[in-house]
N, C-alpha and C positions, 0 to 999 in steps of 0.2 A: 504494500500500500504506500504509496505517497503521501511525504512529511510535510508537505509544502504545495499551494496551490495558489497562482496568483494570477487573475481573470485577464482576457486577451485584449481589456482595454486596459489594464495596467493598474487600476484606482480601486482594487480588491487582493488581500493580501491574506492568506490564512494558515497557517500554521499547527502541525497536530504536534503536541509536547506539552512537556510542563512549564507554565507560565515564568516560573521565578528560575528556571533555566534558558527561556527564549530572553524575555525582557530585556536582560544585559547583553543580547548581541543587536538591538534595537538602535541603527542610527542619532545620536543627538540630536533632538530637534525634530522627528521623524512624526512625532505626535504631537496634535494639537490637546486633545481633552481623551479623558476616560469613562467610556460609558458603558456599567457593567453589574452583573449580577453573581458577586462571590455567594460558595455555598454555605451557608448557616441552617443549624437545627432549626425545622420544622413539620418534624414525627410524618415523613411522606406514608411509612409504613402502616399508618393508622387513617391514611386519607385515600375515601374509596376513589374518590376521580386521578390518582394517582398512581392507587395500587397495578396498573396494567404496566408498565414501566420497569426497568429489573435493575434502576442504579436505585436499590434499598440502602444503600450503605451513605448515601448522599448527605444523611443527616451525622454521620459521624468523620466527617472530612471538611471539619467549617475551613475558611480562609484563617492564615493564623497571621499573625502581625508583621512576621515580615514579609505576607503576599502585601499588607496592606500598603504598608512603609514604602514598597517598591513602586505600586501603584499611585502614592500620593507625588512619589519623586518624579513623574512621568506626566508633562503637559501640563497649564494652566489651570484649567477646567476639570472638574470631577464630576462623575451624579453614580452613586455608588447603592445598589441596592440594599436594604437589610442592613444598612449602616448603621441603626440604631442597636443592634445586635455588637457590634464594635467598637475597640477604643478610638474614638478616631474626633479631631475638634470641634469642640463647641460650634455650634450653627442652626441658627433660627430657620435657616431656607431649606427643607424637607418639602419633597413632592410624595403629596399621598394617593397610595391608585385604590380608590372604595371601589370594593368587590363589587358593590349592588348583593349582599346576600343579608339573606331575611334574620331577623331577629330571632334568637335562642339557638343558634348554630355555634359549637365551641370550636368550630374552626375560625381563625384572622379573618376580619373583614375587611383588614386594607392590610396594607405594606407602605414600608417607608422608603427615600433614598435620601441619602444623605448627601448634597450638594456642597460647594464652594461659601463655607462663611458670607453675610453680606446682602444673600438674597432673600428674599422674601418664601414663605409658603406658597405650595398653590396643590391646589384639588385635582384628580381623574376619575371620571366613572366610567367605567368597563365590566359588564359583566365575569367573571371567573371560568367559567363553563360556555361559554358562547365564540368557541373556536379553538381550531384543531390544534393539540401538541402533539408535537413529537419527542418532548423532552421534559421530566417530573418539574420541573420549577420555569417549565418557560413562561413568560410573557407577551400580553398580545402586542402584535405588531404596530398596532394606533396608540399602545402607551409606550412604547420605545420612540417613536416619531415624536409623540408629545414632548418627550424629556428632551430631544434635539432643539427643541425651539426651545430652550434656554441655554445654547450651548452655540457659542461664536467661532469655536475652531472649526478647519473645513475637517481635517484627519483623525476620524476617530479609532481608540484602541480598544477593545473588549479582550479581558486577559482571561476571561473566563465565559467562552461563545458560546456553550450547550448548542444548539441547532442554530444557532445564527441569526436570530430575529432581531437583536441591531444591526448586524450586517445589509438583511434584508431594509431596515429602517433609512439604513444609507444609502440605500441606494436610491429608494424612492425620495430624500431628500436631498441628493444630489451631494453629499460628504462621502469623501473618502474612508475605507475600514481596513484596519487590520487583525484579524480575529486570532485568538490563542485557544486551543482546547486538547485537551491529555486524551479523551478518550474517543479511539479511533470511528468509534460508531457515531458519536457525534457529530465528528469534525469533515465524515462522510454526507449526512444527512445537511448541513451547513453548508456544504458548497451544494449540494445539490439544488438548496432553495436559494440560496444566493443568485445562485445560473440562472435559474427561472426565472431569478426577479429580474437581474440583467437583459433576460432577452425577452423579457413583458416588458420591461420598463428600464433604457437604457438608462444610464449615470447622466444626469444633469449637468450644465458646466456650475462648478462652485459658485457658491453665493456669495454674495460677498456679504460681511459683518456688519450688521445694523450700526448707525452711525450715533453714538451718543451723544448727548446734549450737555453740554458745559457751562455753565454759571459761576461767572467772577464778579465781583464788586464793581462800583466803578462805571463812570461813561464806558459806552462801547462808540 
């Protein structure tokens, strides 16, 4: 099987390994932000919409601190899933995705990520069950997109890709990926949606970065 797959426009990078042995052969400068969903306890083995899936063991292999450390050293920009699960800095600007599930369920009704110091909260609703995984802890594709619209870098890194649903995100928002994942079944199923989504929906040319507004004293 192939360790390495990088799409024949060039603007798709993915890699099967372990993240904290890829990351330090990562070009300087090579990534702009990090957007990603490390593994943390969340008892899959006891969740039936999960139970069909065979990585059971997901919940005893969280990220330890220094996937985190590595990950904070890399790009500007963070949105870090299940960051609340981690030691990681103080910061008011968590995005939370509401499940939409019903009241008296002892399963999480939302999930957090834990963003760049500075910014503000903001809400998702997506239902849970209202679209296909291929992977115990994936996420839908319109809340991977959503977290990109607070994220200024074109090049994004996901050091932990399970099926690639940021990847997929980037491409329909026109940002560059580089995806990391250990296990080989993954990192198969990821390029395969990725493709699809490339040749649904080519790569956009880069956006360019909203332009901020600056307030100084003083005649202008």
């Amino acid at each position: 099987m192939e360790r390495e797959w990088v799409s024949d426009c060039g603007t798709v990078r993915l890699i099967c390994g372990d993240c904290l042995e890829v990351l330090p052969t990562l070009e300087a400068g090579s990534v702009d932000a990090v957007v990603t969903d490390p593994p943390y306890g969340i008892g899959i083995a006891a969740n039936p919409v999960r139970q069909k899936h065979d990585r059971q063991d997901w919940d005893n292999c969280p990220a330890s601190k220094q996937h985190l450390d590595t990950i904070l050293a890399l790009g500007k920009e963070h949105v870090i899933w299940g960051g609340n699960y981690f030691d990681l800095p103080p910061s008011q600007g968590f995005l939370i995705w509401d499940k939409v599930q019903p009241e008296g369920l002892t399963l999480a009704q939302c999930e957090q990520a834990w963003v760049n110091p500075g910014r503000p909260a903001k809400l998702f609703r997506r239902h849970v069950v209202s679209y296909e995984k291929h992977h115990p802890t994936q996420k839908p594709v319109e809340l991977m997109e959503w977290c990109l619209k607070f994220i200024c870098g074109q090049t994004i890194l996901d050091p932990f890709m399970g099926s690639g649903t940021t990847g997929v995100a980037c491409v329909r928002t026109g940002r560059k990926f580089i995806g990391i994942e250990e296990e080989p079944r993954y990192f198969e199923i990821a390029k395969r949606r990725i493709s699809d989504e490339l040749n649904r929906f080519p790569l956009l040319e880069p956006k360019q970065a909203p332009q901020q507004l600056e307030l100084s004293g003083g005649d202008q």
